[in-house]
Steps between C-alpha positions, in 0.01 A plus 500: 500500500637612867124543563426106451835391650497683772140419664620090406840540688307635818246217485814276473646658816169429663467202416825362628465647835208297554658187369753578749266564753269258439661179347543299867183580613368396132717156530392410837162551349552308231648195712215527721192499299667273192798310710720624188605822298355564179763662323281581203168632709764715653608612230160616298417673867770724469508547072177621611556699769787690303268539204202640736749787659687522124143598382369721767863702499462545192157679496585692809820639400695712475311663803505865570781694724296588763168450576339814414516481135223724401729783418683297217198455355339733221175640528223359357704173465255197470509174659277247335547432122133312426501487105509108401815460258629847528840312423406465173474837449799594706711243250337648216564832532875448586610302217359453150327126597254424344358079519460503082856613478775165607808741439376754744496228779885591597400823558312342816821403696571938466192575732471541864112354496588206300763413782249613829210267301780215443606550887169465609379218324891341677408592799231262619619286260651268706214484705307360282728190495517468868093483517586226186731303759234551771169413310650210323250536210456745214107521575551725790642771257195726597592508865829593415419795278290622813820439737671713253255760492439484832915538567542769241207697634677461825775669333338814382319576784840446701606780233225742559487510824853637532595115706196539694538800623886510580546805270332778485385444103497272248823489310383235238147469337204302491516351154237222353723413221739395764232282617439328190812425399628385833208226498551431135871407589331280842301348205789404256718387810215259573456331181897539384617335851546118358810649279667650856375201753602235317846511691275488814379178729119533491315519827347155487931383467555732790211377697607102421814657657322628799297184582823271413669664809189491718476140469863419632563387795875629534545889557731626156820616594427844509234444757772388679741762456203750578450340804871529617515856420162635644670317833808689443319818444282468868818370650648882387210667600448346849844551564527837408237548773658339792804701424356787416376494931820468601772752554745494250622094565780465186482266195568196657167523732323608227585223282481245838152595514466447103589123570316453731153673419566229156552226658141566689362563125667231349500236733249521822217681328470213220580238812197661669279539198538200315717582235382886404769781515339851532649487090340130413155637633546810255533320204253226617802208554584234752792335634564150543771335648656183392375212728308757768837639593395811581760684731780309276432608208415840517780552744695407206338708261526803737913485468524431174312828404664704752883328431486789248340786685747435759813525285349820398452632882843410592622667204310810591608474882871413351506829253362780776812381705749574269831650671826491405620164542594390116450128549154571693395725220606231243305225700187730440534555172523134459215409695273778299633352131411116659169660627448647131594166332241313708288711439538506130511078456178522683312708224698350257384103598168680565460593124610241400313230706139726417580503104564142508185475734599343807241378719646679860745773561850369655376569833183333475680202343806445719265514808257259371164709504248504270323785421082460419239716304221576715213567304157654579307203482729363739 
């Protein structure tokens, strides 16, 4: 059993660093191209993804020690098994099966080829039901029993060639019942898939979805909390620069320049450029003031994002000064626990105001801006 879990717990591993890696870069993606995030497209992506490393793992490993395996291999040994249904044989001559004979049929779930053949026809099982999902219809089973034999012979030739090369000999064989019952299992996935999808939004629901959101006007309110961050992030990063050229100028400068190098972002460059932050422009989204109050408004905007970002800076300035003076101490402490309150009412009433889908963020709201889609036709 360590054999299967083993290969599925590294594909797991895997997988989660690249959702880690790759989830902002997916959302900002997602809020560009659709204007919203498609929880359930996002969520087949990466079922799939952990599936396609799940299988893969699990028909490269376990790997050899070291790459120069040939020793650990007997003489003579051979690498491609090309008898059709030599499982069948391999089953009978284990046990005492036999089709005509019902009560020798528990005598299957005692071999070790009943339970490769049964792993096999698993493996690109699920497959089969993905290309369902994709193809939409069950006419298209054909192309998906090529897919499948196109994907397991993928597999075997992955096998035989020792990973292309990266050791020395093969360590697993070339086997064409693996290849049959990998694409029978594509097959059955394909036609079985209605009894797992039915859970599922179908693509023409997720594509209704998709042109629901293209056609509004207003940005969702995680375009708009997108576009706050992604200004956040550049305000980090171009900061981070300036200070980086200077020599050493303390917390406070650093965090001096921070305000200011945001206010530029937040407030001149959409003054300048008709409503676009560097973040708006990103996820294809406009600003627009309340009444053509440009300067007003965003000026307004600008300190009610940063209120927060300051309370944090002081707190940080506050807590590297830290002496012995008990009530100074105490006033820190206070001012980090206030900071850390804020902080958590914000997310909090951010939560809450996107579950009960809000229009605007707070800060959007409170300074009277309204946020547009801007769409490729546009």
């Amino acid at each position: 059993m360590q054999v299967y879990v083993m290969p599925i717990l590294v594909a797991l591993l895997v997988c989660f660093l690249l959702a880690t890696i790759l989830t902002f870069p997916w959302t900002v993606y997602q809020y560009r191209k659709h204007g919203y995030f498609s929880f359930w497209k996002t969520m087949l992506i990466l079922s799939f993804i952990f599936y396609g490393l799940s299988a893969f793992f699990l028909v490269i490993f376990p790997i050899p020690s070291v790459r120069n395996n040939c020793v650990s291999i007997d003489a003579g040994a051979k690498f491609i098994q090309s008898r059709p249904f030599q499982f069948i044989r391999d089953i009978t001559r284990e046990t005492g099966f036999h089709w005509s004979v019902p009560s020798s049929y528990i005598d299957l779930l005692t071999t070790r080829a009943f339970y490769q053949m049964f792993f096999n026809v698993l493996l690109l099982f699920p497959l089969g039901v993905y290309l369902r999902y994709f193809f939409k219809s069950k006419a298209k089973w054909l192309y998906a029993t090529l897919i499948g034999f196109g994907v397991s012979l993928f597999f075997e030739i992955t096998q035989l060639t020792a990973l292309y090369g990266l050791f020395k000999c093969p360590y697993r064989i070339f086997d064409v019942d693996d290849l049959l019952t990998n694409t029978t299992g594509t097959l059955l996935g394909f036609l079985l898939a209605p009894m797992f999808l039915v859970l599922i939004p179908s693509r023409e629901i997720l594509n209704e979805q998709s042109n629901f959101f293209n056609n509004q006007r207003r940005a969702t309110f995680g375009a708009q909390l997108i576009e706050v961050l992604l200004n956040i992030i550049f305000t980090r990063v171009i900061t981070n620069f300036i200070f980086g050229l200077l020599k050493s100028p303390g917390i406070f400068v650093e965090e001096i320049i921070f305000a200011i190098v945001f206010f530029v972002l937040m407030v001149v460059v959409p003054v300048v450029w008709k409503g676009n932050t560097i973040g708006s422009a990103i996820v294809r989204m406009k600003l627009l003031p309340e009444k053509g109050n440009w300067l007003g408004s965003l000026s307004r905007r600008y300190f009610i994002v940063y209120i927060p970002m300051l309370c944090s800076a002081l707190s940080k300035i506050f807590s590297n000064n830290m002496g012995e003076d008990l009530l100074a101490n105490l006033f820190t402490i206070g001012v980090v626990l206030l900071t850390s309150l804020l902080w958590f009412i914000i997310f909090c009433h951010i939560v809450i105001r996107w579950i009960k889908k809000d229009k605007a963020p707070y800060f959007n709201r409170y300074s009277r801006i309204e946020a547009v889609r801007i769409t490729r036709e546009k």
